[in-house]
N, C-alpha and C positions, 0 to 999 in steps of 0.2 A: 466342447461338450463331450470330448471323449478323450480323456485323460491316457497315457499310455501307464505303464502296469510295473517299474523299476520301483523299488522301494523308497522311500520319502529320506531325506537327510535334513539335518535341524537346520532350524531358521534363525538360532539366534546368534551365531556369526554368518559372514559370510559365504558363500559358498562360489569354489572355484571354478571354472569351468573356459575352456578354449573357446576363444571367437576367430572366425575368419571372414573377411569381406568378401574374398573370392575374385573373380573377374565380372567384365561386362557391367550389367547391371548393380550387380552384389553389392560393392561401396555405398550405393545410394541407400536402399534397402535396409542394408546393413545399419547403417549412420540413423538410418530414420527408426529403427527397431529399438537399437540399442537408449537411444534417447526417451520414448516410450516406458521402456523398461525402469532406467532410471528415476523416468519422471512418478510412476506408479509403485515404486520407493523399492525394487526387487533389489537385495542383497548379495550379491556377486563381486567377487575377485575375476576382474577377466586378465588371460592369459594370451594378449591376440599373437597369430601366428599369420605366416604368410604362406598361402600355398594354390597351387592353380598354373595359368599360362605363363606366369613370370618364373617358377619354378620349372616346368615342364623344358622351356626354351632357356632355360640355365645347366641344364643337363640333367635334372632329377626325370627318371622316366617314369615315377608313379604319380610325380608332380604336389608332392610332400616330402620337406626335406626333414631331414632328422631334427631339427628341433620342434617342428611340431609333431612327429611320433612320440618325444620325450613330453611333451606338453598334455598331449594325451591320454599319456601311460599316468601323468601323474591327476589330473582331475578327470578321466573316466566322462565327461561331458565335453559336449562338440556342439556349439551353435555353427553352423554354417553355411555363408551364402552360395548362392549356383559359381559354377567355375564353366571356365570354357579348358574343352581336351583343345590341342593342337589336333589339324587337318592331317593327314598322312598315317602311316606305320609306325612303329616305337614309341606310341604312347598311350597305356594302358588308362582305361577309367579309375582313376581317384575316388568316382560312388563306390565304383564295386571294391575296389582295393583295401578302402575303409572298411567298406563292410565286413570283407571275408577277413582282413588282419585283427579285425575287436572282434570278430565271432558275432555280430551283429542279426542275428538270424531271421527276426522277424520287422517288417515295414509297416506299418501303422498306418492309412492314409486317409481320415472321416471327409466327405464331402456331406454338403449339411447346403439345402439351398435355403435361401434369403429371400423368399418372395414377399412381396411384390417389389422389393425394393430393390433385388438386383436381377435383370429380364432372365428367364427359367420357362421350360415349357413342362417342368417337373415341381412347382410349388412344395409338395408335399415331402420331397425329396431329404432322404438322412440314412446313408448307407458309408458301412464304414470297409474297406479295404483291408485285407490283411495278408503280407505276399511273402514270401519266400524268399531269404535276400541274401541266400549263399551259391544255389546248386542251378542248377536244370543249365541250359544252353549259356550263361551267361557265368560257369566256370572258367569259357572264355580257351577251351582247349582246341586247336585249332589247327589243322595242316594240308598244304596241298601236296596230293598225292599222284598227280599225274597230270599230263598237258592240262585238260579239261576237268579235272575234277579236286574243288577242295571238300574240307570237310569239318562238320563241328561236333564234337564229342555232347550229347543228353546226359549231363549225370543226375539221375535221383536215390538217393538214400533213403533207408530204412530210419537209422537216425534224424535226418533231418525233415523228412513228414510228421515224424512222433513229434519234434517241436513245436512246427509250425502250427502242425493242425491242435495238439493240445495246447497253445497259446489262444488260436481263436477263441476254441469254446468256453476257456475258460476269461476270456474279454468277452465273448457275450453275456457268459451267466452275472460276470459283475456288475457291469453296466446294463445289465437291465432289459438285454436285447432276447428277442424270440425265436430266430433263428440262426442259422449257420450253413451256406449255401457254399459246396465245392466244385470248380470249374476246373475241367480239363478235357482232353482229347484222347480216349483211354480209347475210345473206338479205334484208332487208330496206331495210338502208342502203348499198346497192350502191357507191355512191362515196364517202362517206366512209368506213363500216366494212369499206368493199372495200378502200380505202387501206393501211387500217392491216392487212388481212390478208396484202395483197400484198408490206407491205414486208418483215411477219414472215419470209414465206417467201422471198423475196431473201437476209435478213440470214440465217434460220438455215441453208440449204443453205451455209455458209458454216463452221458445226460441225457437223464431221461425227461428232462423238464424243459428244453429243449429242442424245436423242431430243426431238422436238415433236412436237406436235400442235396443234389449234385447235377449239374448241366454240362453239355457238351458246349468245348468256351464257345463255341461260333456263335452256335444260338443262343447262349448265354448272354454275350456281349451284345445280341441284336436285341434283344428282350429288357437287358440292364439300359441302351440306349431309348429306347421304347415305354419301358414300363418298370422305372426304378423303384416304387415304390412296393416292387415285388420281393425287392430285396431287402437284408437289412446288414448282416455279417457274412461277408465272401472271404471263404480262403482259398488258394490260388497259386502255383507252381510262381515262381519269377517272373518270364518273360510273360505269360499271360497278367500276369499283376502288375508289370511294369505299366502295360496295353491296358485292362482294364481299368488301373486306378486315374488315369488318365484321362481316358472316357468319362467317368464319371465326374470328375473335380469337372470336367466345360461342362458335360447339361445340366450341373447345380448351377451354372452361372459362369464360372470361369477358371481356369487351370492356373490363373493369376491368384487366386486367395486360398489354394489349400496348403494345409502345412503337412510334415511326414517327420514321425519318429521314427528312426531306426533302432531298435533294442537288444541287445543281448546279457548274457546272464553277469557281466561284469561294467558293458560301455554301454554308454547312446550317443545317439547322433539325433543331430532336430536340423533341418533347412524345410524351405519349401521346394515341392513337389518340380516346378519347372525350372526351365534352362537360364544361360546367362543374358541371351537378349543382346550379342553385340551390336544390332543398327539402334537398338536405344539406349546404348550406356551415354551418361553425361549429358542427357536431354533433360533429367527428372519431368519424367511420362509414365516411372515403370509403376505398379500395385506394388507396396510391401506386405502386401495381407497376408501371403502367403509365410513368408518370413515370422510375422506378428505370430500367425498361428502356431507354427514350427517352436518358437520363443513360448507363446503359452504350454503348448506340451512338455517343455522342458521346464519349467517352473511346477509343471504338478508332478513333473519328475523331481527334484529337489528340496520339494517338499516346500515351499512359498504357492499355497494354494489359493489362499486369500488374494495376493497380488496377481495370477494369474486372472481369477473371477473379476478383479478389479479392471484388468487390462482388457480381455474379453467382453463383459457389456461397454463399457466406453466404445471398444470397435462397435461392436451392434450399434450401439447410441449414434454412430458417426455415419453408418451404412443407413439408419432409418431415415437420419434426417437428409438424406440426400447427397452429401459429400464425398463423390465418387472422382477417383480417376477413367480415365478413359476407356480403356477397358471397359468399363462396367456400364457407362454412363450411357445413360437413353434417355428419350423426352417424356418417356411418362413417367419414370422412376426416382431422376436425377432433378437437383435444384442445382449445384456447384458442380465445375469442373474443376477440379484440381490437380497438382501434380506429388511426386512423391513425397516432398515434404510437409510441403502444406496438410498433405492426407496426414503427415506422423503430426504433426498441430491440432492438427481436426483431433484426433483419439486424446494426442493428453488433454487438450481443454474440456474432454468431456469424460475425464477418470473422473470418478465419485457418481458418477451418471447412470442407469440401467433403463434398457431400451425398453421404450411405451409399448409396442406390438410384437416384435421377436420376443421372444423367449428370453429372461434372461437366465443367465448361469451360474450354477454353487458348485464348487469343489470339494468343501470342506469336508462332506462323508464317503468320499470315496474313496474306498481299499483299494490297497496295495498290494502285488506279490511278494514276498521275502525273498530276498538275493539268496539265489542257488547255483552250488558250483554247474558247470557245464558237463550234466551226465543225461545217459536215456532218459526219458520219462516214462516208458514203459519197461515190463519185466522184458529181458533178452527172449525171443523167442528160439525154439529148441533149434538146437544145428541139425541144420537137411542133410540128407546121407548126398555127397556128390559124387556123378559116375561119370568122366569121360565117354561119350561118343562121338566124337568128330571135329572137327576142326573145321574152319572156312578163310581158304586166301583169297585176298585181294591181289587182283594181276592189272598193273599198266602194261594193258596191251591193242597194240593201233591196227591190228587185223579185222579183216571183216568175213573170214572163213573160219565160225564158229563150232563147227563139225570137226576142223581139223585140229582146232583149240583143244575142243575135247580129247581128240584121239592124244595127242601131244600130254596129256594130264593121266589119262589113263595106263600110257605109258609108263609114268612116273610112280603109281601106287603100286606095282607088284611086290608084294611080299610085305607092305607098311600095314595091313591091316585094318586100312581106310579104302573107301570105294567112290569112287566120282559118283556123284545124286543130282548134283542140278548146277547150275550157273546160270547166273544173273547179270542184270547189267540195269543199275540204277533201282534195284529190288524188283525186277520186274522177268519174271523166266524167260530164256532165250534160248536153252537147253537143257533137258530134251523138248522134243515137241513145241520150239518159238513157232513167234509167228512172223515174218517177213516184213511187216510193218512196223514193226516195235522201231524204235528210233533207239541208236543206241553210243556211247559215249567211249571212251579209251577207258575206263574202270569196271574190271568184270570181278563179283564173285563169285569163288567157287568153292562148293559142299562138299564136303566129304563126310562119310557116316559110314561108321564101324558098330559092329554087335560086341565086343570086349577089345577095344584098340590099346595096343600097350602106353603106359603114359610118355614113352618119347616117343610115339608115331609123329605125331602133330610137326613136333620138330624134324622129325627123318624126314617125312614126306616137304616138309619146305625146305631141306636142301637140298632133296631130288630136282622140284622143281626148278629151285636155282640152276642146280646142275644143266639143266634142259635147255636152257635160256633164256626162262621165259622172269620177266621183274617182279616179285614179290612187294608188293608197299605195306601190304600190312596183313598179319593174320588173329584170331579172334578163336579162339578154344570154343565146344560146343559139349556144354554140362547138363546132364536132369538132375534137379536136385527133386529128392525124395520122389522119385519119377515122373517128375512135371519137366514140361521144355524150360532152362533160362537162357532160350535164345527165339525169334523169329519165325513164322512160318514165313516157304517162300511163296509173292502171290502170283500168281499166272497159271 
């Protein structure tokens, strides 16, 4: 029901596009997808590639070897099943890797319940996910910095909220939807989640036809759990879209049936939403529904509309009459138990078919965006004047005489044009004026703040302190731009 938004390619050849089974479960799924597809007469040149645990444990550490990068490069489309990462260190996620290497920016994820026919405590339920699939915490920058303390780098962009968030609104205005709900933690994360709430509200004053709003995710996610039908179009940093779109595919029914486009202004990517399932590969038990879906997204991306809508009610048709895998299956809902393939039997014998009580599905009118190269969407906003005031090091240091820390630092700024302000320890003030009770780790920062500090203070003063003895792991410049803080107040 909710087509993702790449522009349509002709239908009267072929069209190419990379397949991979993946691991675990995938092969099944996969087999049982592809056969569907076929059977509902979709036009495709597949390109299959191999990538996943069998690469990862060959030595590729992104666990995609160069021929399917070139596979990629050359059809821009990626059907693909769940992959299992290897357990351990040295092997980076293949989602994310894909994603950030095509520029893939925005996740796509509709959960759409199926009542009465598959158990929902949300009948009414059709809300579509829309996430973030480059930046925030799942940049994936990463370091430990001292005995006890690692550490993950937040990044959010100016550019990359302009994306995502003018991708939403403008999938809700085509589709049909009423609003556009932004979840984040800005209470907290004041400049980055402040970021991204700012630009929301920049871009959506701009649809005026249109309702928004924006929740703090916690209570967002208890309210989306609660009372889905409060929502309809959510946009969402990464990691909270990762979490929420999640949430929502099980209380439509199950995280087994939803599918996810990945999009950007050149690739896409289509799997479904969950993982490999290695205690049930090789059993055929898994849902390919999710896959299926994934697969119809990617048909209204290529422009075989018709075959998607064909493919789509037959599933309804197969979900009404009762013909569930386990997953889904219950004694009020269910007539058959079946397993994966049998379920891919079930759909083709009933292409040509549209469900008697669901809803069924048309493609045919619905627009496209026109392929655009990867630039802002909005105008540059004017350059802020930036003014050095201060700097803040981070010290691995294993003392517990915090007073004499200080003196030890103060020592170090005479004549740098910077002055000791506070020190912290885990963001939480410990000097001046701690309190005794704070609980506190081997990672301390410390402030410094100058009224005109020359622009190599920052540097002089960290290799005084070097000098001194004391470990420096990291330090972090402190600018106002156009006289606002871009940095932190301390709390305590």
């Amino acid at each position: 029901m909710h087509p993702n938004d790449l522009p349509a390619h002709s239908v009267e050849t072929s069209t190419a596009i990379t397949v991979a089974e993946g691991d675990g479960i995938g092969p099944e799924i996969m087999q049982a997808t592809l056969r569907i597809l076929d059977a509902a007469g979709a036009k495709l040149d597949i390109q299959q590639v191999e990538i996943g645990e069998r690469s990862y444990l060959a030595g590729v550490k992104t666990g995609m070897p160069e021929a399917a990068w070139t596979s990629l490069r050359d059809t821009r489309v990626f059907l693909k099943a769940p992959i299992t990462t290897p357990c351990g260190g040295g092997f980076k996620s293949l989602n994310v890797t894909t994603r950030k290497a095509l520029g893939l920016y925005a996740n796509v994820r509709p959960c759409v319940a199926y009542a009465p026919f598959v158990p929902t405590r949300h009948p009414g339920m059709d809300v579509v996910v829309i996430r973030e699939n480059e930046e925030d915490l799942y940049a994936g920058i990463e370091h430990r910095q001292t005995h006890d303390v690692v550490q993950c780098l937040k990044l959010i962009t100016r550019p990359g909220c302009e994306r995502i968030v003018r991708y939403a609104f403008e999938y809700a205005r085509r589709h049909g939807r009423k609003k556009v709900t932004c979840m984040i933690k800005d209470n907290i994360m004041k400049l980055t989640d402040g970021l991204f709430r700012q630009v929301f509200d920049e871009i959506g004053a701009q649809y005026g036809d249109l309702e928004r709003d924006t929740m703090i995710i916690d209570i967002g996610a208890a309210m989306l759990a609660d009372r889905p039908e409060l929502f309809d179009v959510i946009v969402t940093p990464n990691l909270y879209g990762d979490i929420v779109s999640d949430i929502t595919a099980q209380i439509a029914g199950s995280v087994g049936m939803a599918g996810s486009a990945n999009i950007g202004d050149q690739c896409a990517m289509f799997e479904a939403i969950h993982g490999s399932a290695p205690p049930l590969a090789a059993k055929d038990v898994a849902n390919p529904s999710g896959l299926i879906h994934g697969a119809i997204l990617m048909l209204l991306h290529i422009g075989q509309a018709e075959v998607a809508a064909r493919i789509h009610n037959a599933w309804l048709s197969t979900i009404e009459r009762g013909i569930h895998t386990r997953d889904i299956f219950g004694p009020k809902s269910s007539r058959k138990l079946v397993g994966t393939q049998a379920f891919a039997d079930a759909v083709v014998g009933r292409l040509g078919h549209k469900p008697e009580e669901l809803t069924s599905v048309r493609y045919e009118s619905v627009p496209t965006l026109p392929r655009s190269p990867a630039t802002r969407l909005m105008p540059l906003i004017p350059i802020a004047h930036k003014q050095l005031v201060g700097t803040d090091l981070f010290l691995h240091w294993r003392g517990h005489d915090i007073g004499a820390l200080a003196t030890r630092l103060e020592q170090t700024q005479q004549g740098s044009g910077l002055a000791l302000e506070v020190i912290t320890n885990r963001g939480v003030r410990v000097w001046p004026n701690g309190f005794p009770e704070t609980f506190c780790v081997d990672h301390w920062r410390c402030r410094f703040r100058g009224e005109h500090p020359d622009a190599t203070a920052p540097a002089d003063l960290q290799r005084r302190v070097i000098e001194a003895g004391l470990d420096v792991v990291k330090s972090e410049n402190l600018y106002l731009f156009d006289g606002e803080p871009g940095f932190s107040a301390v709390h305590g």
